[in-house]
C-alpha positions in Angstrom: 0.0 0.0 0.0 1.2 3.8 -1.2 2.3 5.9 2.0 -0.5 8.2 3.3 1.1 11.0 1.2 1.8 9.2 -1.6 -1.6 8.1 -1.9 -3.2 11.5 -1.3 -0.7 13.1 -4.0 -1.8 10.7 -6.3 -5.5 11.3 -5.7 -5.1 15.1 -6.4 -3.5 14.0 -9.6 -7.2 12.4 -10.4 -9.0 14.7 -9.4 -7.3 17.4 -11.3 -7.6 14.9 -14.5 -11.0 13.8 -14.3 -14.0 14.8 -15.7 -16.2 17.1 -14.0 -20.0 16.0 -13.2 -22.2 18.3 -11.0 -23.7 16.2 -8.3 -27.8 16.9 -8.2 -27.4 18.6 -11.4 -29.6 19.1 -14.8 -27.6 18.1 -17.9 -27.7 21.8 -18.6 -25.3 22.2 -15.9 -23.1 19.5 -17.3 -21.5 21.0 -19.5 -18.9 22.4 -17.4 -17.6 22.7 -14.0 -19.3 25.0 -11.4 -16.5 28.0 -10.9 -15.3 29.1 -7.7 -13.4 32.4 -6.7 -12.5 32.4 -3.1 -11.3 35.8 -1.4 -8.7 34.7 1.4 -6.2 32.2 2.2 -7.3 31.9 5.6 -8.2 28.6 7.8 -12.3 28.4 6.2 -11.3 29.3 3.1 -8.6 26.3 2.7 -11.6 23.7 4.1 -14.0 25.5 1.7 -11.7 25.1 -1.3 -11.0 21.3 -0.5 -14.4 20.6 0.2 -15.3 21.7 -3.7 -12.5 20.3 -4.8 -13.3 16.8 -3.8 -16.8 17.6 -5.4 -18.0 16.6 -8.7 -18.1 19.3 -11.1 -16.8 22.2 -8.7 -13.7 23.9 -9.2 -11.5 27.3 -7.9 -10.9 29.1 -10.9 -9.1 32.0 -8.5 -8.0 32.8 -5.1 -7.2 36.2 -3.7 -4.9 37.1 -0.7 -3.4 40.1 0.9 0.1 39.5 -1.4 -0.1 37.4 -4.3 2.7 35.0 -2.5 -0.2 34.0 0.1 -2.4 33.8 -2.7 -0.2 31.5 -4.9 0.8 29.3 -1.9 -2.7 28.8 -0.6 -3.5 27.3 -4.6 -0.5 25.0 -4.6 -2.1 23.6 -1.4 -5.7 23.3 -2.1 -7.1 23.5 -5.4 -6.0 22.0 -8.4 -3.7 23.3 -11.7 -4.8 26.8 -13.4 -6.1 28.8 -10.7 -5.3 32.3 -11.5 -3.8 34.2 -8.1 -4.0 37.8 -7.1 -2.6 39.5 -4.3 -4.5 41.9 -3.0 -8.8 42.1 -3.8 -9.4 44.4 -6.0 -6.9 42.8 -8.3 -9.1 40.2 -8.1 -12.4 42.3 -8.8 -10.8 43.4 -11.6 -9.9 40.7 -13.2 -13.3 38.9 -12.8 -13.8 38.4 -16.8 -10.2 36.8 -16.8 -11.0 33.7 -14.3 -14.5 33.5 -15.4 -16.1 32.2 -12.0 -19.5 31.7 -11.6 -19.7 32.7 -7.8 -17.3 34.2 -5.8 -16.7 33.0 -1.8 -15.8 35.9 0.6 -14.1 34.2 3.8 -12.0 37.1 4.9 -12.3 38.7 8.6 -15.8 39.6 9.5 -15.3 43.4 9.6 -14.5 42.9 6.1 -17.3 41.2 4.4 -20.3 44.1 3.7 -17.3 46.0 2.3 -16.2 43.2 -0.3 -19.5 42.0 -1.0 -20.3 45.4 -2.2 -17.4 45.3 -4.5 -18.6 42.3 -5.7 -22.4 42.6 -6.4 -20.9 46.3 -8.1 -19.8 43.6 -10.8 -22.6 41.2 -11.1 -20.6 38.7 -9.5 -23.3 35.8 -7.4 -21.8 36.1 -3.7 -21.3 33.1 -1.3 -20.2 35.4 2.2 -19.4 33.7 5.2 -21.2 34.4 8.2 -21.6 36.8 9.2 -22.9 38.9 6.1 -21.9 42.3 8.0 -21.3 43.3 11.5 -24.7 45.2 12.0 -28.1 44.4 11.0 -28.2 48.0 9.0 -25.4 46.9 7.2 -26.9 43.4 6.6 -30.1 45.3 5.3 -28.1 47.5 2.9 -26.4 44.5 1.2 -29.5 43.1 0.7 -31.1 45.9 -0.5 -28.1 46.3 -3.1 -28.1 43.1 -4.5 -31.9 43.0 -5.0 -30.4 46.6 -6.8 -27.8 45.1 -9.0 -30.0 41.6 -9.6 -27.4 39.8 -8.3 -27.3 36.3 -6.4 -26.2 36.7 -2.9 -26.3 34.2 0.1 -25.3 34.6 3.8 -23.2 31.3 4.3 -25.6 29.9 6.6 -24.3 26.3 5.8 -26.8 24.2 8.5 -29.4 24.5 6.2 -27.8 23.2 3.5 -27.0 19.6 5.5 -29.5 16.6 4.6 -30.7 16.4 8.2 -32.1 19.9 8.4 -33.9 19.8 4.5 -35.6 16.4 6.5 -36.3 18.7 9.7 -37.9 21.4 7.9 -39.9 18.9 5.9 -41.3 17.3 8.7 -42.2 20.8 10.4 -43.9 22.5 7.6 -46.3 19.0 7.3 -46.9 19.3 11.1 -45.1 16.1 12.3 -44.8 17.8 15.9 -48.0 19.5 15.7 -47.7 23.4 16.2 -44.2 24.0 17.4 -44.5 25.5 21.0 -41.0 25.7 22.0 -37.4 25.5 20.6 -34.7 24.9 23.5 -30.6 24.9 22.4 -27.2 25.4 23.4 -23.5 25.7 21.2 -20.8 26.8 22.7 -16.9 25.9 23.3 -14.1 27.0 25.1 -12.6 29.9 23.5 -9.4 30.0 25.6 -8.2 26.9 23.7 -7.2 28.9 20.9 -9.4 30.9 18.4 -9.1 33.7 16.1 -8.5 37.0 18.6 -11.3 38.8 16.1 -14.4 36.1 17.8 -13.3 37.5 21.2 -12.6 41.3 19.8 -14.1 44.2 21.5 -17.8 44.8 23.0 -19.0 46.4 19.5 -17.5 44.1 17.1 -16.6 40.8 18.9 -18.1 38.2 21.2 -20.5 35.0 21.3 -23.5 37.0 20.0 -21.5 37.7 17.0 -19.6 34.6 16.6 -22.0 31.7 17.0 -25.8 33.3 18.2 -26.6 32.6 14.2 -26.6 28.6 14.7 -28.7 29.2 17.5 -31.0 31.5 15.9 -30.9 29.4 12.7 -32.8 26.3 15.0 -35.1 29.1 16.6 -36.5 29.8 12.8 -36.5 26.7 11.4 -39.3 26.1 14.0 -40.5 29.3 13.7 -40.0 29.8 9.8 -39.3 34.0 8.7 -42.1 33.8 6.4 -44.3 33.1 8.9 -43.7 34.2 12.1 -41.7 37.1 13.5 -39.6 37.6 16.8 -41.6 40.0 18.5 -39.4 39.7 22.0 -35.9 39.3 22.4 -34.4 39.1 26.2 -30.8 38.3 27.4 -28.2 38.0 30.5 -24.9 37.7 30.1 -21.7 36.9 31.8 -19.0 39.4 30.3 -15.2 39.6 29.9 -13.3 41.7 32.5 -12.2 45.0 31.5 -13.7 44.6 27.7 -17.3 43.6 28.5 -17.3 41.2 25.6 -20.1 38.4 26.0 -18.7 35.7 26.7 -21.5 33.6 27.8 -26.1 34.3 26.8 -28.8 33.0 27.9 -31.5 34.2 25.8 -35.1 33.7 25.6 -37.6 34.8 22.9 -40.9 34.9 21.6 -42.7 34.5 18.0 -45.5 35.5 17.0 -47.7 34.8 13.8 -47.8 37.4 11.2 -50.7 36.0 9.5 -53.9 33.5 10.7 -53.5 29.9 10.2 -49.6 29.1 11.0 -50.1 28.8 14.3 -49.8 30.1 17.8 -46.3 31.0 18.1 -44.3 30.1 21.0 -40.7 30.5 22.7 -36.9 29.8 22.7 -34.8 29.5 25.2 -31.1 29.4 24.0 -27.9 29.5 25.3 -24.6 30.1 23.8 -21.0 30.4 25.7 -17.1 30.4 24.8 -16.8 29.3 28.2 -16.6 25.6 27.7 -17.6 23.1 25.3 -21.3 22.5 25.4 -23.0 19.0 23.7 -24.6 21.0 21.2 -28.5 19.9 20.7 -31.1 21.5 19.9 -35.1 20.1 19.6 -38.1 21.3 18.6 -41.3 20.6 20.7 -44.6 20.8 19.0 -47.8 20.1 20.1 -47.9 15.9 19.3 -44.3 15.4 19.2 -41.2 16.2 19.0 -37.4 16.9 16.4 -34.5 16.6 18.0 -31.1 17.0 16.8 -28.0 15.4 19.0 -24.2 16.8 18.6 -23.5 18.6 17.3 -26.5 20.4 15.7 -24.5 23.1 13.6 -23.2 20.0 11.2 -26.5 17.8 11.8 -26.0 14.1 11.0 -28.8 12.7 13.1 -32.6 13.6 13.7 -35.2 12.3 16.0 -38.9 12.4 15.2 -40.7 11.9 18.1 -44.3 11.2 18.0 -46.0 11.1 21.3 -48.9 8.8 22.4 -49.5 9.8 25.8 -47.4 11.7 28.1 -45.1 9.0 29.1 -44.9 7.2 25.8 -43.6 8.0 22.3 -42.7 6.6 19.3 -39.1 7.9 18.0 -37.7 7.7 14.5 -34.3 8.2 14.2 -32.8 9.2 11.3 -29.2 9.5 10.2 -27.2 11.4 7.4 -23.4 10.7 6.8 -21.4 13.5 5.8 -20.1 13.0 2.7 -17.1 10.7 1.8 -14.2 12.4 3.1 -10.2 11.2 1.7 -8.2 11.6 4.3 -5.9 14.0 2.6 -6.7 17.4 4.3 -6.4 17.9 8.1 -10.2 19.8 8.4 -9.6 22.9 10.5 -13.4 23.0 11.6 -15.4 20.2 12.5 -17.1 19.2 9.3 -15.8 20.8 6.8 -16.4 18.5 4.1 -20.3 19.4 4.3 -19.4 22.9 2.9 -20.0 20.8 -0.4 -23.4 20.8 0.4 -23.6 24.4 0.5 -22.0 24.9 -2.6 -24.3 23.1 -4.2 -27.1 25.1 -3.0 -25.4 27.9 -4.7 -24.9 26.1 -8.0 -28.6 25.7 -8.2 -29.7 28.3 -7.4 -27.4 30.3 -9.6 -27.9 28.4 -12.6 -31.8 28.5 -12.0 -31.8 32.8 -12.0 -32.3 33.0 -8.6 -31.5 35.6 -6.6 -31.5 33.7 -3.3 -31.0 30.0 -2.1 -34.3 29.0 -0.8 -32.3 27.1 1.9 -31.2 30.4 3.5 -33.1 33.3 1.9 -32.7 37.5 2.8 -35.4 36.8 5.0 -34.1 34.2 7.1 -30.9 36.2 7.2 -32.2 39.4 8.1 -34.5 37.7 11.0 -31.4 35.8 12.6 -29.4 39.0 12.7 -32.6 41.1 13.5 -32.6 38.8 16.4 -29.1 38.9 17.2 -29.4 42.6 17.6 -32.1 42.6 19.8 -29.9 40.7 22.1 -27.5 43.2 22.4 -29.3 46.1 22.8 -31.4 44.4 26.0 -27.6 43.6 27.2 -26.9 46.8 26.3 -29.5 48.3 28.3 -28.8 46.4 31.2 -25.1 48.1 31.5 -26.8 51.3 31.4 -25.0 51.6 27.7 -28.5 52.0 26.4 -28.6 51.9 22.4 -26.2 54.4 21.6 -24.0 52.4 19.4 -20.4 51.4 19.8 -19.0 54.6 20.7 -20.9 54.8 23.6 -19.8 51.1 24.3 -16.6 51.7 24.2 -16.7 54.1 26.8 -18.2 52.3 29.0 -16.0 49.1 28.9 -13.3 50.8 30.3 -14.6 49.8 34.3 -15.3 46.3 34.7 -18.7 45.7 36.4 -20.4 42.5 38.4 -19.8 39.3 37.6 -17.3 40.3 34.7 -14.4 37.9 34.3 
């Protein structure tokens, strides 16, 4: 048997040879490989690039970097021959009609993102941006609002809702397999003092939990209580914040939904917590009104669901369902926990794109703008607490400069 390295070397070799053949795919979208632009040569950009590249009619066409160095030695590591490199992003915005992608993935540092995908939708150019899309909900709103503009695709990476097990979760929910949801109850979290980025811990205005990981949680909260549908009408929170920066460190938040419209239901609650205090199991269910969905660890890269139908109070009927992550090679040390399911997203792009739309219906504006909606409420009752009020981030940064009760 070839050495691990040999054999991995030799199955890049195929991959760059082969054939590409969109997964899911019309024959109209045979013709040639879906192409990928990816702006950064950071940690998700490198699993996202080796995620499509083990994927059936994906490709990167280009890669962007701060120098062209980065740029160049990010492509020798993780995508195949004949990717065109730029250093810096503009070159690359620029040069969009040379590498001919079909979507472009922004991965760079979150303060970042609005910024380049405005560059981006300036040029027509459909816009895969990791979460999340901008650092305020305003500035969620006005990309949004400009790629509706510009009639340009553009999609908040969202990538939970592009995994098997939560297509199956939101099938079951919209045909009333639990009844009328009443309640939503979840918790992520993990210990940020073993080592992650210094931008998730950042500053009160810009960094902490609520910015870092609230989406997954607010993800579960409205795939119970779907955008369309229902709409957050209260949004409380406590917190347990960082001495001396008065960063959250750890939320518990609970909210309510309410129906926008008769016959979808009652509405109901959530009660979520989220922490980079310690690692947390990560579940998340759903209780309706005859049963239940529940999602076991970790429920950001879902791979399992229960359906729980209840008979009586103490007895149920459970279906459990599971959903392997797609075949995975061995060749690339993943730097985040299920990486290779980013293949899932990208397809969602790829269809959507080559179908005209302007959204993935997986994760559309309005789910977007509801999660971050949501995520701002948040703050601002944590916020008010501290006496900061909502005056924006000038006025917290003033006020971080004391360290009050229970900060640590």
């Amino acid at each position: 048997m070839a050495p691990p390295s040999r054999a991995c070397d030799d199955l890049r070799r195929r991959q760059s040879a082969r054939a590409h053949r969109p997964l899911h795919a019309t024959d109209a979208m045979n013709a040639a490989p879906f192409r990928w632009a990816i702006t950064s040569a950071g940690k998700i950009a490198a699993d996202f690039a080796e995620a499509v590249r083990r994927l059936d009619g994906h490709a990167v066409v280009a890669v962007a970097a701060r120098s062209r160095a980065d740029a160049e030695a990010f492509a020798a590591r993780h995508c195949d021959q004949g990717v065109v490199c730029y250093g810096g992003y503009e070159a690359m915005f620029e040069g969009a009609r040379d590498h001919g992608a079909d979507a472009t993935y922004v991965a760079t540092q979150p303060e970042t993102h609005a910024a380049l995908v405005r560059e981006l939708l300036a040029r027509k150019m459909p816009t895969l941006c990791e979460k999340p899309l901008a650092a305020t909900f305003a500035e969620v709103e006005a990309c949004y609002e400009y790629a509706a503009a510009q009639d340009t695709f553009l999609m908040e990476g969202v990538w939970t809702r592009c995994f098997p097990a939560t297509v199956e979760a939101r099938a079951a929910l919209r045909s009333d397999a639990v009844g009328d949801v009443v309640a939503v109850q979840g918790e992520f979290g993990y210990d940020i003092a073993q080592g992650c980025p210094a931008s998730v811990r950042g500053h009160r205005a810009t960094g902490g939990m609520s910015q870092d990981i609230a989406v997954y949680l607010a993800e579960k909260a409205l795939l119970a209580f779907d955008s369309k549908d229902f709409a957050c009408v209260d949004a409380r929170a406590t917190a347990v914040l960082g001495a001396g920066d008065g960063v959250d460190l750890s939320v518990a938040a609970a909210l309510r939904f309410a129906p926008r419209r008769a016959g979808v239901g009652r509405g109901g609650v959530a009660s979520l917590l989220y922490t980079g205090q310690c690692d947390t199991p990560e579940t998340a269910v759903v209780l309706g009104t005859s049963g239940s969905l529940r999602f076991d660890a970790a429920h950001h890269t879902p791979t399992s669901l229960v359906l729980s139908t209840r008979a009586s109070r103490t007895e149920a009927a459970d279906d459990a369902m599971t959903f392997p992550l797609p075949a995975d090679d061995g060749c690339h040390a993943w730097n985040y926990p299920g990486s290779i399911a980013l293949q899932y997203e990208a397809l969602a792009v790829q269809r959507a794109v080559a179908s005209g739309l302007a959204e993935a219906p997986e994760w559309t504006r309005a789910d977007s703008e509801a999660a971050h909606g949501i995520i701002r409420d948040l703050k601002r009752d944590l916020d008010a607490q501290l006496g900061a009020g909502t005056a924006g981030a000038a006025a917290l940064a003033e006020d971080i400069a004391t360290p009050k009760p229970g900060d640590v």
